[in-house]
CHARMM-style PDB file with segment names, atoms N, HN, CA, C and O in Angstrom:
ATOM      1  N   UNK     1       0.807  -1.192   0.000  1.00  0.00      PROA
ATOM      2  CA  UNK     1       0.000   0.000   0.000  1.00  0.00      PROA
ATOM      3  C   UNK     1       0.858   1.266   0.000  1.00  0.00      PROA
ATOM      4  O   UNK     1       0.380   2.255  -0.555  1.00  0.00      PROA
ATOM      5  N   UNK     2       2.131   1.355   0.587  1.00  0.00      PROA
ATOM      6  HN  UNK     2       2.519   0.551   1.038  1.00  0.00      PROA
ATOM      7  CA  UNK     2       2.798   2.494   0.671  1.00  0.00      PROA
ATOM      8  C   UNK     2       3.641   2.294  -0.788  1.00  0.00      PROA
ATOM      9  O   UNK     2       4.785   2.745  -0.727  1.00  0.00      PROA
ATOM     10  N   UNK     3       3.440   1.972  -1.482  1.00  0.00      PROA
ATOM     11  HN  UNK     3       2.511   1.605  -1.532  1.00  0.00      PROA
ATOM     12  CA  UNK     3       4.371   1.912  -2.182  1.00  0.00      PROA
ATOM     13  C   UNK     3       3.662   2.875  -3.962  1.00  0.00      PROA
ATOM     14  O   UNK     3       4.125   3.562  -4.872  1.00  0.00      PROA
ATOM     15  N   UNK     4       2.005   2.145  -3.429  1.00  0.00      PROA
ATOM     16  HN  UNK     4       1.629   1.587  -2.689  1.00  0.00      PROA
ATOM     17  CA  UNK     4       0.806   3.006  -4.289  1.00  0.00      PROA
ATOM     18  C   UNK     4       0.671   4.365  -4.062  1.00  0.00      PROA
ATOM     19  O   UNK     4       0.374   5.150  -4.962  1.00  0.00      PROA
ATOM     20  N   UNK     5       0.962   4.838  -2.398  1.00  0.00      PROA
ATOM     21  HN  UNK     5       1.203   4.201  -1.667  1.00  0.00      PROA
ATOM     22  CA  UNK     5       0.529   5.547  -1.912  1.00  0.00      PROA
ATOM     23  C   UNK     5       1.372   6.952  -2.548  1.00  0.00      PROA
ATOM     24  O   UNK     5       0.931   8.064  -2.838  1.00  0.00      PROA
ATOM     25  N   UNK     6       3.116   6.245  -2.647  1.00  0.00      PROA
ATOM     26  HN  UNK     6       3.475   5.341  -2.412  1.00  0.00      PROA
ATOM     27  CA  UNK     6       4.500   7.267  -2.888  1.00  0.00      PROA
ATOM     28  C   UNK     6       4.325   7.225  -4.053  1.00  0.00      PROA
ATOM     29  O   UNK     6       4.914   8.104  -4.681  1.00  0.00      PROA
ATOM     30  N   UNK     7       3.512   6.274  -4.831  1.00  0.00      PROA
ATOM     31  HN  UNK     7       3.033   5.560  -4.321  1.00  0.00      PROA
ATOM     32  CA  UNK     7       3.903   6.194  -6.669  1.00  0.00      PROA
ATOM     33  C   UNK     7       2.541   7.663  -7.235  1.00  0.00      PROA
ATOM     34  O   UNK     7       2.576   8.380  -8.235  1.00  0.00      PROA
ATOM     35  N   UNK     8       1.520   7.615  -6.115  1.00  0.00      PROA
ATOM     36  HN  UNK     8       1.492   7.033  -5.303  1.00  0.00      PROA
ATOM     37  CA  UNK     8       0.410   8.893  -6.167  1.00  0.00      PROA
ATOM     38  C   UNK     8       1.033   9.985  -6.217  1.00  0.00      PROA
ATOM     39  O   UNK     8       0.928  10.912  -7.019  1.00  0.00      PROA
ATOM     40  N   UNK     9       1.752   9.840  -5.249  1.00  0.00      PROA
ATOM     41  HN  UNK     9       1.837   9.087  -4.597  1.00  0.00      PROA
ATOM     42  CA  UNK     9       2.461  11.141  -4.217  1.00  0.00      PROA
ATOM     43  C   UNK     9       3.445  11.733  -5.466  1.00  0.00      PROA
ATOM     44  O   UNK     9       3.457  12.952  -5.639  1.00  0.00      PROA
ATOM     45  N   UNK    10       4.360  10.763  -6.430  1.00  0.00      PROA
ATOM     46  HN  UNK    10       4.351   9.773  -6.289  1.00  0.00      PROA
ATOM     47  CA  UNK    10       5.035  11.269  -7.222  1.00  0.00      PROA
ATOM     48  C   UNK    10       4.351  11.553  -8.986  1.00  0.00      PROA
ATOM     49  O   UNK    10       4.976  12.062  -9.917  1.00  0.00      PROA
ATOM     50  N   UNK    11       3.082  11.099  -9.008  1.00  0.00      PROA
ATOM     51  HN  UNK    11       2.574  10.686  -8.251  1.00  0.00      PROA
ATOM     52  CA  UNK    11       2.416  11.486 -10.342  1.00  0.00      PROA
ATOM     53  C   UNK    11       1.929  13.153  -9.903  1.00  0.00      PROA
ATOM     54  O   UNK    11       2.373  14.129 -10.508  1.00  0.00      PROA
ATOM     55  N   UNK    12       1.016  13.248  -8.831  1.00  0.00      PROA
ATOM     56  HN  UNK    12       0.655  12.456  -8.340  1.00  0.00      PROA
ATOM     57  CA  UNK    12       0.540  14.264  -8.478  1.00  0.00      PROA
ATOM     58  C   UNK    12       1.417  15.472  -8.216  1.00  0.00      PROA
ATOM     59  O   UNK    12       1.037  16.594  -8.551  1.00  0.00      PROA
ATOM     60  N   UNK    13       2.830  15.219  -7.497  1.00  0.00      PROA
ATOM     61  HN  UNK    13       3.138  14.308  -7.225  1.00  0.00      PROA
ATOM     62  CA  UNK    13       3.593  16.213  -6.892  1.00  0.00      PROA
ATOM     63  C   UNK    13       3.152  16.575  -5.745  1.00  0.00      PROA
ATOM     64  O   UNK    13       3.640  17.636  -5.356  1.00  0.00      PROA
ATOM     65  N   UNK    14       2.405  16.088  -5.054  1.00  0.00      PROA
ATOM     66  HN  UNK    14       2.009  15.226  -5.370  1.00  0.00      PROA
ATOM     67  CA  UNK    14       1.420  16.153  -3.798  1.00  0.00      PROA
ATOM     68  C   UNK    14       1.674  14.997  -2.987  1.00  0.00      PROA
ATOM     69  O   UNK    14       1.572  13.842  -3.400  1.00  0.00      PROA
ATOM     70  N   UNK    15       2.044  15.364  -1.700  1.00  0.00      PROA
ATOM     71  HN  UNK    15       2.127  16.303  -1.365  1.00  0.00      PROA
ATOM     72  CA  UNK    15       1.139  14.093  -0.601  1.00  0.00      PROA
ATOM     73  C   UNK    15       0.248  14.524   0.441  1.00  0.00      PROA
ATOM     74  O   UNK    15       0.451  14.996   1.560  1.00  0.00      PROA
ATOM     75  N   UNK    16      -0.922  14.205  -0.289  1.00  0.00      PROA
ATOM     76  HN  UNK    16      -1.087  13.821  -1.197  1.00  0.00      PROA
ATOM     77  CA  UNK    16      -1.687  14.485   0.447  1.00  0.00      PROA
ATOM     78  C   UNK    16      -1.717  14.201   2.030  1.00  0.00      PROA
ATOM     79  O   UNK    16      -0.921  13.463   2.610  1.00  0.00      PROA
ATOM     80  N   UNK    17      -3.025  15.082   2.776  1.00  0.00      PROA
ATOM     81  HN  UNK    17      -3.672  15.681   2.305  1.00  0.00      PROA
ATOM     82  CA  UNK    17      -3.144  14.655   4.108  1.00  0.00      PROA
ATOM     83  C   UNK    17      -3.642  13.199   4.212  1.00  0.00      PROA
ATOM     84  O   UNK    17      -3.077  12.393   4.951  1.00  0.00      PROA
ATOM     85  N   UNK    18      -4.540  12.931   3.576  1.00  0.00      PROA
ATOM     86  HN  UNK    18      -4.999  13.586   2.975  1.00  0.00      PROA
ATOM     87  CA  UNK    18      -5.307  11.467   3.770  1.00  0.00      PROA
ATOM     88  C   UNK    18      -3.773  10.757   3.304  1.00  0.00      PROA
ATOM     89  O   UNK    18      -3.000  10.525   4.233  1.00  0.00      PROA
ATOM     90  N   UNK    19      -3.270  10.371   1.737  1.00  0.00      PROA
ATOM     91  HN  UNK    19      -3.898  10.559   0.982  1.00  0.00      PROA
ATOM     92  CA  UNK    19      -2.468   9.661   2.082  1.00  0.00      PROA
ATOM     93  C   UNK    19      -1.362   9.636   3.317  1.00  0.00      PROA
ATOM     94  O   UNK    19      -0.911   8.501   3.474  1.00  0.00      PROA
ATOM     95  N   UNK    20      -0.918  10.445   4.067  1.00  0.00      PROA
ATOM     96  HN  UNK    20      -1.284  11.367   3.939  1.00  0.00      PROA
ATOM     97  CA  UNK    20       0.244  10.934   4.990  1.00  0.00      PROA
ATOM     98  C   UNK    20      -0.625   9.892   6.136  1.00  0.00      PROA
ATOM     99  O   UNK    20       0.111   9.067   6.677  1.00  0.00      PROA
ATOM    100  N   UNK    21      -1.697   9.860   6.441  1.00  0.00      PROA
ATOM    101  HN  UNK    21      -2.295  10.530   6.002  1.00  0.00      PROA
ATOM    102  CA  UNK    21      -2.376   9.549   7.535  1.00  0.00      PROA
ATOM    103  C   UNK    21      -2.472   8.080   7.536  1.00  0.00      PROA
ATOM    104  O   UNK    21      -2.317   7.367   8.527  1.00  0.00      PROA
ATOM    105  N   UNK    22      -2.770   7.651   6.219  1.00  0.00      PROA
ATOM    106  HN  UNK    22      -2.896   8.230   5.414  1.00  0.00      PROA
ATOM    107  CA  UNK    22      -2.874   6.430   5.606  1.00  0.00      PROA
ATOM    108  C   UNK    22      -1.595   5.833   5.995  1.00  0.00      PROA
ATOM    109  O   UNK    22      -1.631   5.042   6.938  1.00  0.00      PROA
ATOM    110  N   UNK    23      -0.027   6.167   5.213  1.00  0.00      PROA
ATOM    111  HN  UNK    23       0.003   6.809   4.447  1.00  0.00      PROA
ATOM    112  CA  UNK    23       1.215   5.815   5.784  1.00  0.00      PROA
ATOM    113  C   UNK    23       1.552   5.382   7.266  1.00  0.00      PROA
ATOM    114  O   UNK    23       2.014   4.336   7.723  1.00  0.00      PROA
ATOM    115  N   UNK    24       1.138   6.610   7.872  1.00  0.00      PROA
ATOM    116  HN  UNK    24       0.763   7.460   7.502  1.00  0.00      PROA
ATOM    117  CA  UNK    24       1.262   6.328   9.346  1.00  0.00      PROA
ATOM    118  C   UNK    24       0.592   5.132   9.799  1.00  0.00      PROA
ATOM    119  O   UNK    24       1.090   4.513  10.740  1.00  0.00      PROA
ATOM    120  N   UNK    25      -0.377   4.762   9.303  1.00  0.00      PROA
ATOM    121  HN  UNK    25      -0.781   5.265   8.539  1.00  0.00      PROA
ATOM    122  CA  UNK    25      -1.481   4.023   9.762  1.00  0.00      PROA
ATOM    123  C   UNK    25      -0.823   2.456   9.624  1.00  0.00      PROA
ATOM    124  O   UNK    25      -0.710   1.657  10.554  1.00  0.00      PROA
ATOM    125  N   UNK    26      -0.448   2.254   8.298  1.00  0.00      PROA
ATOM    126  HN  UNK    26      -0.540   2.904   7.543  1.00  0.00      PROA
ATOM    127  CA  UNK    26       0.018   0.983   8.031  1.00  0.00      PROA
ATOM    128  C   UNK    26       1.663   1.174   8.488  1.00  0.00      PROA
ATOM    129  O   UNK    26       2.271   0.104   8.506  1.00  0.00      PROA
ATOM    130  N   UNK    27       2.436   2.335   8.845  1.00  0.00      PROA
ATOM    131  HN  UNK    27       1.942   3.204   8.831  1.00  0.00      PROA
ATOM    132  CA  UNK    27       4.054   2.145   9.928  1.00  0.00      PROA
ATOM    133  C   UNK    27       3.065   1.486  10.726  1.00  0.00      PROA
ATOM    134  O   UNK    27       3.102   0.264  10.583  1.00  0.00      PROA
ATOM    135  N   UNK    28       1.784   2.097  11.889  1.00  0.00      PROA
ATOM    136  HN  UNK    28       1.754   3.090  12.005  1.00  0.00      PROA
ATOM    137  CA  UNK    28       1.848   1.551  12.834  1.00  0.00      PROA
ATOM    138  C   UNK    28       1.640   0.757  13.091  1.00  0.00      PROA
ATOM    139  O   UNK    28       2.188   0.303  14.095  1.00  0.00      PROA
ATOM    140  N   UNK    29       0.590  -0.088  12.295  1.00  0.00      PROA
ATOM    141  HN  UNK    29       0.145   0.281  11.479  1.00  0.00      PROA
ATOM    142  CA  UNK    29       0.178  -1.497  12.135  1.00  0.00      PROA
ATOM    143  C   UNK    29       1.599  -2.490  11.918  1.00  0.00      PROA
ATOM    144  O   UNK    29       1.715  -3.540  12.549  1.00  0.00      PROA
ATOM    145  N   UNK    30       2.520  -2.071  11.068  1.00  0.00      PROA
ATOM    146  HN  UNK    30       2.425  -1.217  10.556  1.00  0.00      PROA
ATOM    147  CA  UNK    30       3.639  -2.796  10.817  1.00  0.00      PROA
ATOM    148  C   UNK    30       3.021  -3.707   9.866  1.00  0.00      PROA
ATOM    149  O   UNK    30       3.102  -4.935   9.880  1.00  0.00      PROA
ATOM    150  N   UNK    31       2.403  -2.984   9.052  1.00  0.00      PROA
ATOM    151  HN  UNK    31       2.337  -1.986   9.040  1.00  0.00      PROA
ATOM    152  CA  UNK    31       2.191  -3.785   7.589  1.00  0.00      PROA
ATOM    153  C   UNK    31       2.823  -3.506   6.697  1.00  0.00      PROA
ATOM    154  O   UNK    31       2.082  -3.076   5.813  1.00  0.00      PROA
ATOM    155  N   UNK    32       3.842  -3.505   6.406  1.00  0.00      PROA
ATOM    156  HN  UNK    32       4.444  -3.854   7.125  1.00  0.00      PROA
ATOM    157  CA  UNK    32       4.803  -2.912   5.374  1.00  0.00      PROA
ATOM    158  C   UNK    32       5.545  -4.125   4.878  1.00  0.00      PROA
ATOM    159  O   UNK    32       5.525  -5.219   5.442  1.00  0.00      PROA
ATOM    160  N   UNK    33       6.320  -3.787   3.571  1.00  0.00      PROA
ATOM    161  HN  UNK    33       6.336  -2.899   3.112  1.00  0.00      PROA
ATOM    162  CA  UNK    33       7.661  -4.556   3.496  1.00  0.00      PROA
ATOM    163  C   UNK    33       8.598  -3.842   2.725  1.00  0.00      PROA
ATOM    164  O   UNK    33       8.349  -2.834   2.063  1.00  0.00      PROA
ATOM    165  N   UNK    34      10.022  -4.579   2.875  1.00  0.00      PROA
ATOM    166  HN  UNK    34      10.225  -5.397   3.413  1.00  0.00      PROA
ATOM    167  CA  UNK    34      10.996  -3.859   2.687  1.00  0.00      PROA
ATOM    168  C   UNK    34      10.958  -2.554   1.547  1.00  0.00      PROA
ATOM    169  O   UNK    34      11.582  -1.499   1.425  1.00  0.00      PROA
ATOM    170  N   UNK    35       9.630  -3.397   0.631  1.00  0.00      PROA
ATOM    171  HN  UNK    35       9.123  -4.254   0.730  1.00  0.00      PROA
ATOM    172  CA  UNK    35       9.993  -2.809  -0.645  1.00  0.00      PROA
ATOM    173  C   UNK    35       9.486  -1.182  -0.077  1.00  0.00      PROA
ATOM    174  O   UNK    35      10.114  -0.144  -0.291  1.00  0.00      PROA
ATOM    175  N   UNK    36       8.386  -1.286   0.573  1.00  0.00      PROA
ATOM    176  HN  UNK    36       7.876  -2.129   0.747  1.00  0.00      PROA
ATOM    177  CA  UNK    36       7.727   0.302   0.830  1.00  0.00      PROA
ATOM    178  C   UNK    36       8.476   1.126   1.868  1.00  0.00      PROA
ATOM    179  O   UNK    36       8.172   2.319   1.890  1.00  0.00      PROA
ATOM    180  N   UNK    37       9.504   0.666   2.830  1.00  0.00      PROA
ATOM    181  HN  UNK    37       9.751  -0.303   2.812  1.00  0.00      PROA
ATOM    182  CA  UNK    37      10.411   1.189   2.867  1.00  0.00      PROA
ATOM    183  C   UNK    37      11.137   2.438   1.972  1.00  0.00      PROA
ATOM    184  O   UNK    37      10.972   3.654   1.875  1.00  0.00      PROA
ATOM    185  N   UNK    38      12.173   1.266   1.286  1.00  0.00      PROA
ATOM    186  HN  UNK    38      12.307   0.278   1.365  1.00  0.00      PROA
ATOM    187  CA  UNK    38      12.862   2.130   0.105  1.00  0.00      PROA
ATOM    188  C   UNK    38      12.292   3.071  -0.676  1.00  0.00      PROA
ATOM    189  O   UNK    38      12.810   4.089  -1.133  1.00  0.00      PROA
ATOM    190  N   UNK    39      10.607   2.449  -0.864  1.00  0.00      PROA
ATOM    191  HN  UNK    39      10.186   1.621  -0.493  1.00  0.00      PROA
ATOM    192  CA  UNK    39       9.594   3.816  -1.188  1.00  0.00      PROA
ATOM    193  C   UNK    39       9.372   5.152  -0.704  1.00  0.00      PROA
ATOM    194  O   UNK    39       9.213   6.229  -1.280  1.00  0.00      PROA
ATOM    195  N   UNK    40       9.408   4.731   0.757  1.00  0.00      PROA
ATOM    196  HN  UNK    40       9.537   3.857   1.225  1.00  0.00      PROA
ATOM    197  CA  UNK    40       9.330   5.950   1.899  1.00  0.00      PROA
ATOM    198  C   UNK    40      10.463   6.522   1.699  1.00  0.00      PROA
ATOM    199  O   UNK    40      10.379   7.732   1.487  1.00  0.00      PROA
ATOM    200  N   UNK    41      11.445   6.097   1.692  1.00  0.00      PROA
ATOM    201  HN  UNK    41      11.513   5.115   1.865  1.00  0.00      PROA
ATOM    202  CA  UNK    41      13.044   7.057   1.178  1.00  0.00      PROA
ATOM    203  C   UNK    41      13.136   8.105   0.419  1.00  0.00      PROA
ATOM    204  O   UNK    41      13.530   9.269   0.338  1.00  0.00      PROA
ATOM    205  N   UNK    42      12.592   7.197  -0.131  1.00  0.00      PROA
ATOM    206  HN  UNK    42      12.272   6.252  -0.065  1.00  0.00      PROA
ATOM    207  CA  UNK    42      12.489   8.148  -1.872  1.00  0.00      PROA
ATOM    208  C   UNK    42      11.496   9.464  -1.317  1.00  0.00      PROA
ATOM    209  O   UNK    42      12.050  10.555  -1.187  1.00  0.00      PROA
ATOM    210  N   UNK    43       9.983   9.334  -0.984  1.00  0.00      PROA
ATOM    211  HN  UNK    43       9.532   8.448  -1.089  1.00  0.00      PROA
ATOM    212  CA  UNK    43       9.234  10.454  -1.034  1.00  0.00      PROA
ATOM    213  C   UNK    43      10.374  10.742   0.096  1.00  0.00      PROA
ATOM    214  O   UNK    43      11.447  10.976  -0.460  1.00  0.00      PROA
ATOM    215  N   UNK    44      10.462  10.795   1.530  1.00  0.00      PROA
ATOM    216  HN  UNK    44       9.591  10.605   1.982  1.00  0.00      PROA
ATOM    217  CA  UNK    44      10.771  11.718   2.065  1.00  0.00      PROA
ATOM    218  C   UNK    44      12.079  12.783   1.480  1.00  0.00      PROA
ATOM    219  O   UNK    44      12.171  13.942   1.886  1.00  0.00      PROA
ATOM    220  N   UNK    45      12.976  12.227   0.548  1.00  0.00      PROA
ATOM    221  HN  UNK    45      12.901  11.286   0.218  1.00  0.00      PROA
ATOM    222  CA  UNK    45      14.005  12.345  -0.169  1.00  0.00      PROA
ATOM    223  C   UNK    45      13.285  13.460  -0.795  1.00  0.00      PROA
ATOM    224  O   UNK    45      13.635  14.592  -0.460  1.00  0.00      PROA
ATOM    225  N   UNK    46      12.011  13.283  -1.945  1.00  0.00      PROA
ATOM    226  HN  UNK    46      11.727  12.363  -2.217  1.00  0.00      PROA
ATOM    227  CA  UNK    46      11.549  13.787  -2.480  1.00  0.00      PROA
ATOM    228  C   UNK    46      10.683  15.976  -2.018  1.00  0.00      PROA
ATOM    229  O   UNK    46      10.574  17.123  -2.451  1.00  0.00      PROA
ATOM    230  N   UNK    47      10.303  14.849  -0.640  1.00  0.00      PROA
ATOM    231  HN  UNK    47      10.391  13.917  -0.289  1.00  0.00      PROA
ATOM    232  CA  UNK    47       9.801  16.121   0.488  1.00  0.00      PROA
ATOM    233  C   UNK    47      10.632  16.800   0.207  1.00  0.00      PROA
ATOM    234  O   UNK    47      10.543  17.504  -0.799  1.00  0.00      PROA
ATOM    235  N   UNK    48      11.834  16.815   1.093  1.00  0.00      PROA
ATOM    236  HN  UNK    48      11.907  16.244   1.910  1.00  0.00      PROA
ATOM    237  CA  UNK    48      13.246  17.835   1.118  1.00  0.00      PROA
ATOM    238  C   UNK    48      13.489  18.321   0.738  1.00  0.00      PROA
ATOM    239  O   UNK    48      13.534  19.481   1.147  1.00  0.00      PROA
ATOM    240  N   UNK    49      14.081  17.818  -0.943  1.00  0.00      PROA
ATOM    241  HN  UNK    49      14.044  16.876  -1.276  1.00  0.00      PROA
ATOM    242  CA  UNK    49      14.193  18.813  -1.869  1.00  0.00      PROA
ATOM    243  C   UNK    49      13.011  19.576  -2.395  1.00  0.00      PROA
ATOM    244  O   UNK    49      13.380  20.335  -3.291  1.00  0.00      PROA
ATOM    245  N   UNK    50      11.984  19.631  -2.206  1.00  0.00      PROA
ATOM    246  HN  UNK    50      11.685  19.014  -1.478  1.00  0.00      PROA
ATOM    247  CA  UNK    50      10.923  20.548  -2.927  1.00  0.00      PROA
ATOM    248  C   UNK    50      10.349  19.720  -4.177  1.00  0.00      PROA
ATOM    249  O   UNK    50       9.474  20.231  -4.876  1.00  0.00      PROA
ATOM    250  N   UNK    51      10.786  18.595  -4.418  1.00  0.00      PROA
ATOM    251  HN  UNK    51      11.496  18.180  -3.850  1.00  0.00      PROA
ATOM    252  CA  UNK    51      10.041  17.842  -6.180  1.00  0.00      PROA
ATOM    253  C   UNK    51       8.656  17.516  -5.196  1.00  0.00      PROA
ATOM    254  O   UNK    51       7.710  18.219  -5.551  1.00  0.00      PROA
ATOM    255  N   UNK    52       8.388  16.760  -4.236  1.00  0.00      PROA
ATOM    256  HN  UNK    52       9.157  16.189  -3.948  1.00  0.00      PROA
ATOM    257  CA  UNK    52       6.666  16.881  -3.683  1.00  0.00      PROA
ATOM    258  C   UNK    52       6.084  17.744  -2.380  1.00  0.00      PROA
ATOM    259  O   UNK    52       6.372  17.729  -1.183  1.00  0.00      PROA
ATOM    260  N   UNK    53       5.417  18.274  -2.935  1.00  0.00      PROA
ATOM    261  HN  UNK    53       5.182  18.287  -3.907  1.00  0.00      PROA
ATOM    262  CA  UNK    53       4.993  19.355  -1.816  1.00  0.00      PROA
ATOM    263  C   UNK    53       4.043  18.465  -0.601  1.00  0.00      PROA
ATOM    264  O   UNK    53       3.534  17.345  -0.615  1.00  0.00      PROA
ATOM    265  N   UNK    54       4.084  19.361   0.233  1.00  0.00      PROA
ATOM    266  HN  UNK    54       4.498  20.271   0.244  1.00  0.00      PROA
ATOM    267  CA  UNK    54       2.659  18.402   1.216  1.00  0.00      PROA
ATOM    268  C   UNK    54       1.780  19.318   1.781  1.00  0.00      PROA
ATOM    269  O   UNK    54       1.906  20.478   2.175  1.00  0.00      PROA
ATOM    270  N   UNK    55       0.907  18.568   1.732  1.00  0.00      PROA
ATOM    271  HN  UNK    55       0.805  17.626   1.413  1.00  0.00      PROA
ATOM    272  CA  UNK    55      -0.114  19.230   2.272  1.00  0.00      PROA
ATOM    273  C   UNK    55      -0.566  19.705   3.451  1.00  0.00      PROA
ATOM    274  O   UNK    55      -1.127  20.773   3.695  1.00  0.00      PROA
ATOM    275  N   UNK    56      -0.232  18.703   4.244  1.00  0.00      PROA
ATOM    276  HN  UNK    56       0.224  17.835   4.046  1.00  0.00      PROA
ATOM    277  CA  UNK    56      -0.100  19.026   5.795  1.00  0.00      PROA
ATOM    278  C   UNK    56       1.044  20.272   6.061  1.00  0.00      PROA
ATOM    279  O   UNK    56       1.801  20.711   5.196  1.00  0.00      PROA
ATOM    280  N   UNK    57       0.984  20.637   7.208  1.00  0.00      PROA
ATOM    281  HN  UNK    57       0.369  20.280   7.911  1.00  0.00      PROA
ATOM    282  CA  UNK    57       2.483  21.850   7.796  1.00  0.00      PROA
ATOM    283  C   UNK    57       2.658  21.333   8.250  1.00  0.00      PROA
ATOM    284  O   UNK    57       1.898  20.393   8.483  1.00  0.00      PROA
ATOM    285  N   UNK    58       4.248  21.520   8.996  1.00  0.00      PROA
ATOM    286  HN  UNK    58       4.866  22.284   8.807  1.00  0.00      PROA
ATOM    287  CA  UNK    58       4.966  21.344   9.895  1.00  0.00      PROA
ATOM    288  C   UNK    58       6.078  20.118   9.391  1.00  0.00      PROA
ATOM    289  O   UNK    58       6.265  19.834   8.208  1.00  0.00      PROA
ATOM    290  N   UNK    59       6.637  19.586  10.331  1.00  0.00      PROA
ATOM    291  HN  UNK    59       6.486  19.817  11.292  1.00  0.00      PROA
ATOM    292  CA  UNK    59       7.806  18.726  10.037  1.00  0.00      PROA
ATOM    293  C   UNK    59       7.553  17.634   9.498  1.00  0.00      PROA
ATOM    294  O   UNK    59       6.632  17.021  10.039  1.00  0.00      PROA
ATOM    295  N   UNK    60       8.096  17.076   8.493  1.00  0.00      PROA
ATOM    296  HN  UNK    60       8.843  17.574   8.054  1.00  0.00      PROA
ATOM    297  CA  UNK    60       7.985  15.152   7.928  1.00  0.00      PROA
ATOM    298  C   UNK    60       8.297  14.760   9.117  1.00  0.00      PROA
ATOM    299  O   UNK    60       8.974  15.447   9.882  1.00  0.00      PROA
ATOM    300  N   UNK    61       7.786  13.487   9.427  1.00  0.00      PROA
ATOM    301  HN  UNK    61       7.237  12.928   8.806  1.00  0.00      PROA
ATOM    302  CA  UNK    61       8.328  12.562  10.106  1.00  0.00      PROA
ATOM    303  C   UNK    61       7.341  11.095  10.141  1.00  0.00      PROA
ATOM    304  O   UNK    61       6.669  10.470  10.961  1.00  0.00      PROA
ATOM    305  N   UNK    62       7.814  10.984   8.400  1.00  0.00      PROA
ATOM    306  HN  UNK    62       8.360  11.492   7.733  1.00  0.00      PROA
ATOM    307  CA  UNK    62       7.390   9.978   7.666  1.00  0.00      PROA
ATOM    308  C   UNK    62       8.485   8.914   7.889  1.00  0.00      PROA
ATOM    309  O   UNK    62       8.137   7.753   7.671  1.00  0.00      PROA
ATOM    310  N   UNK    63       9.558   9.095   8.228  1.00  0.00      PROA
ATOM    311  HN  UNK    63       9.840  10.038   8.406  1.00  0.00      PROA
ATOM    312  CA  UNK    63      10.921   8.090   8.588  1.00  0.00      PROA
ATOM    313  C   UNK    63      11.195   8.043  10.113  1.00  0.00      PROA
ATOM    314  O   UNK    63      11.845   7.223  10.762  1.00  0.00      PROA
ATOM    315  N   UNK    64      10.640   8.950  10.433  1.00  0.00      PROA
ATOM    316  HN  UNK    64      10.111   9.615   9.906  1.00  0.00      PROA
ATOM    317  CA  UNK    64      10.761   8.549  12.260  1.00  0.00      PROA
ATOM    318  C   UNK    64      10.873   7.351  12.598  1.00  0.00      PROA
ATOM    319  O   UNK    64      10.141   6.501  12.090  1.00  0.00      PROA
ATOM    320  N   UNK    65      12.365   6.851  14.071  1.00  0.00      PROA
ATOM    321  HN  UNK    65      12.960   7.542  14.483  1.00  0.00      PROA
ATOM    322  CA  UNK    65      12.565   5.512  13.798  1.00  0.00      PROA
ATOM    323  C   UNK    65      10.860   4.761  14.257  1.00  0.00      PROA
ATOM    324  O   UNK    65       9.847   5.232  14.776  1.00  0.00      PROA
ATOM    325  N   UNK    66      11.262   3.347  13.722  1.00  0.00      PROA
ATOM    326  HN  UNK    66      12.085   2.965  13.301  1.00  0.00      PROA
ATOM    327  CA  UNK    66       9.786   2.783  13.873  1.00  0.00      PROA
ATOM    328  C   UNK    66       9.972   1.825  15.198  1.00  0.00      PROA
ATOM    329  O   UNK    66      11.069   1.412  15.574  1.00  0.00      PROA
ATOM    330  N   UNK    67       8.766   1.551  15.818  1.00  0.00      PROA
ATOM    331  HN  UNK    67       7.874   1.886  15.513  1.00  0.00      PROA
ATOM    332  CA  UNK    67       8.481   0.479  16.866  1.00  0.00      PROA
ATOM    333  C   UNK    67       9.336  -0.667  16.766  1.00  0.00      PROA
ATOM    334  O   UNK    67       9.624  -1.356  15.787  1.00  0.00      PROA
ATOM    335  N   UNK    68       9.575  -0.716  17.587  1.00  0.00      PROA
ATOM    336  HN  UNK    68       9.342  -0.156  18.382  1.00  0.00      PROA
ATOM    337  CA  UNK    68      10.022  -2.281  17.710  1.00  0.00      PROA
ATOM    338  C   UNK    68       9.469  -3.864  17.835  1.00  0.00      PROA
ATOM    339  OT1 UNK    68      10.271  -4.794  17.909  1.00  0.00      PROA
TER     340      UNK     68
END
């Protein structure tokens, strides 16, 4: 799902609030795999430099370390 979510995020130039919320949702669940990881890299990579804007304010912390 995160991997649909960053491939949106990079057609649009947008990440949205719903997707951002969505992300979080499945970090916290710990439904992920490696591959959406390396996905998450990329957008937050992407955040930084300015290629996707977001919608929400304030700080990413789409890579914040995760649960154990």
């Amino acid at each position: 799902m995160i991997g649909r979510l960053v491939q949106s995020a990079f057609q649009t130039g947008c990440l949205s609030v719903e997707s951002e919320g969505l992300i979080r949702q499945v970090l916290a669940m710990r439904g992920y795999q490696s591959a959406d990881l390396a996905a998450l890299e990329r957008l937050y990579d992407a955040v930084h430099t300015g290629q996707i804007q977001r919608e929400a304010h304030g700080r990413v912390n789409l890579l914040s370390p995760l649960p154990n």
